[in-house]
C-alpha positions in Angstrom: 70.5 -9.2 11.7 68.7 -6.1 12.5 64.6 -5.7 12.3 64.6 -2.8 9.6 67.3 -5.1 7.2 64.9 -8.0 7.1 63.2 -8.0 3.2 60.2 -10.0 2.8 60.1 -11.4 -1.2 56.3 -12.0 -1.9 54.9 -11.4 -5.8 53.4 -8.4 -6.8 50.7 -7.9 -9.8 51.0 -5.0 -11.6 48.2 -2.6 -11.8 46.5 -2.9 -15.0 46.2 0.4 -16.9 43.2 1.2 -19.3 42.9 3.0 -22.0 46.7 4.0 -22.7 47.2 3.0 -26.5 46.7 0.3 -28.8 50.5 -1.4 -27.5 48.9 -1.5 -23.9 46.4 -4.3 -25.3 44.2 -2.3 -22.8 43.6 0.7 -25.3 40.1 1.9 -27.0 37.4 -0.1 -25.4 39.9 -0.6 -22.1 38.9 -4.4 -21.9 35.1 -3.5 -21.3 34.4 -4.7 -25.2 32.0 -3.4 -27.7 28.8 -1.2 -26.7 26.2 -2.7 -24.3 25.2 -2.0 -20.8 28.8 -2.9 -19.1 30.7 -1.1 -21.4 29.1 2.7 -20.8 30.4 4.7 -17.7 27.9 3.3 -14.9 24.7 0.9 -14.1 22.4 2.4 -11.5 22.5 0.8 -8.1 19.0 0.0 -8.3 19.2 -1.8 -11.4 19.0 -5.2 -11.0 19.9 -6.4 -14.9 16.0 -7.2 -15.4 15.1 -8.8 -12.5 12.3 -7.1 -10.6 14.0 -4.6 -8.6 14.1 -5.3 -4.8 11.7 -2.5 -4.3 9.1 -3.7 -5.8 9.4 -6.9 -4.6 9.3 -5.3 -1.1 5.1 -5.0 0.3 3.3 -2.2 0.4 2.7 -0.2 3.7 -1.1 -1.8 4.3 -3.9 -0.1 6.4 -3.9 3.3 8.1 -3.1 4.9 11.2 -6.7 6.6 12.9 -5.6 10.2 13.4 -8.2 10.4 15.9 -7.8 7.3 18.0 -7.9 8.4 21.6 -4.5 6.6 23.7 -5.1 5.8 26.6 -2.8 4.8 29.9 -4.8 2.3 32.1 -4.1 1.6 35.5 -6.1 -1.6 37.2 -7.4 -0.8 41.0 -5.6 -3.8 42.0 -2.4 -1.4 41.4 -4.2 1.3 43.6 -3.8 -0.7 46.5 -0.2 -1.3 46.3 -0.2 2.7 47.0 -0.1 2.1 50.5 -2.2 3.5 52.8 -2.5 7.2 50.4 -6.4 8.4 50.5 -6.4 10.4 47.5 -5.2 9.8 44.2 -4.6 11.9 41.1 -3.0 10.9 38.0 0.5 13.4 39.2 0.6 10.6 41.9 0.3 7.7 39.8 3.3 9.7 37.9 5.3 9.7 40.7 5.1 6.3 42.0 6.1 5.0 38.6 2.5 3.3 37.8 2.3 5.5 34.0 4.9 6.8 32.1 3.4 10.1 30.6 2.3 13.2 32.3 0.2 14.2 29.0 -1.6 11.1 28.3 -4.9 10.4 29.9 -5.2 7.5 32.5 -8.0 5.1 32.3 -8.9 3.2 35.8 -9.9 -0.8 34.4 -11.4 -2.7 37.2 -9.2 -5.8 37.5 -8.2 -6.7 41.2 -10.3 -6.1 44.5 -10.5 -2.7 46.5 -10.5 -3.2 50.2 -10.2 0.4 51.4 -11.8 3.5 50.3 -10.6 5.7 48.2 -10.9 9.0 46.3 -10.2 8.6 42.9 -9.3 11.2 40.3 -9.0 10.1 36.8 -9.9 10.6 33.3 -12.0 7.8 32.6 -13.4 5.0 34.9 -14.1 1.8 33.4 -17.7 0.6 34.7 -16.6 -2.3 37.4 -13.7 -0.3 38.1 -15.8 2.7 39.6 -18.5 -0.1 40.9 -15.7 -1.6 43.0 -14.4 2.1 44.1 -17.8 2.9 45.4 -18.9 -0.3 47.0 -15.6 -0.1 49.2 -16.8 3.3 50.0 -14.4 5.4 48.1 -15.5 7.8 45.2 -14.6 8.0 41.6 -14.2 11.3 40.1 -13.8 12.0 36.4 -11.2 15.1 35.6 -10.1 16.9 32.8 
């Protein structure tokens, strides 16, 4: 016995035909009966046969975005000193060592941590324990931009 003369007997239904004649017992309304929703060509998908409809059980978007909230990156000065021993630093710097993620957005200095050097600091905006911390180690904090 060969692969291709092997013949696999498993029952097959018929495909029922619709709407070919009154001896089909398919004919006219093509098993769909007598007027109503069903029985027309199509339902919309969104209908949901009088249930509320998933969109409006869905909440409404609440609140609003502030088209003029200012976004900030903040930096504390206890991330300054893990710098190393660099004097001045810009926010281009900050970029490069990895310590914000946009060149474009403003960087804010919070004062979180202890400064133990001083520094020159160049920054956008200065928190004001952050810059009293700068200048008390002897450093300077200098708004840009």
């Amino acid at each position: 016995m060969q692969i291709h003369e092997i013949k696999v007997e498993y029952p097959r239904k018929k495909k029922k035909r619709v709407g070919r004649g009154i001896g089909s017992g398919h004919g006219k309304t093509a098993g769909r009966g007598t007027k109503g929703q069903k029985a027309h060509e199509s339902v919309s998908l969104h209908m949901e046969g009088g249930q509320t409809p998933l969109h409006l059980r869905l909440p409404k978007q609440k609140g609003f975005k502030n088209p003029f909230k200012k976004e900030w990156q903040v930096v504390n000065v206890k991330d300054l000193m893990r710098l190393g021993d660099v004097q001045e630093i810009t926010p281009q710097l900050l970029y490069e060592r990895g310590l914000i993620k946009e060149k474009d957005i403003p960087v804010k200095i919070l004062g979180e941590g202890e400064v133990k050097r001083p520094l020159i600091v160049k920054a956008h905006a200065f928190s004001a324990s952050a810059k009293e911390k700068i200048e008390k180690a002897g450093g300077k904090a200098e708004v840009i931009g």
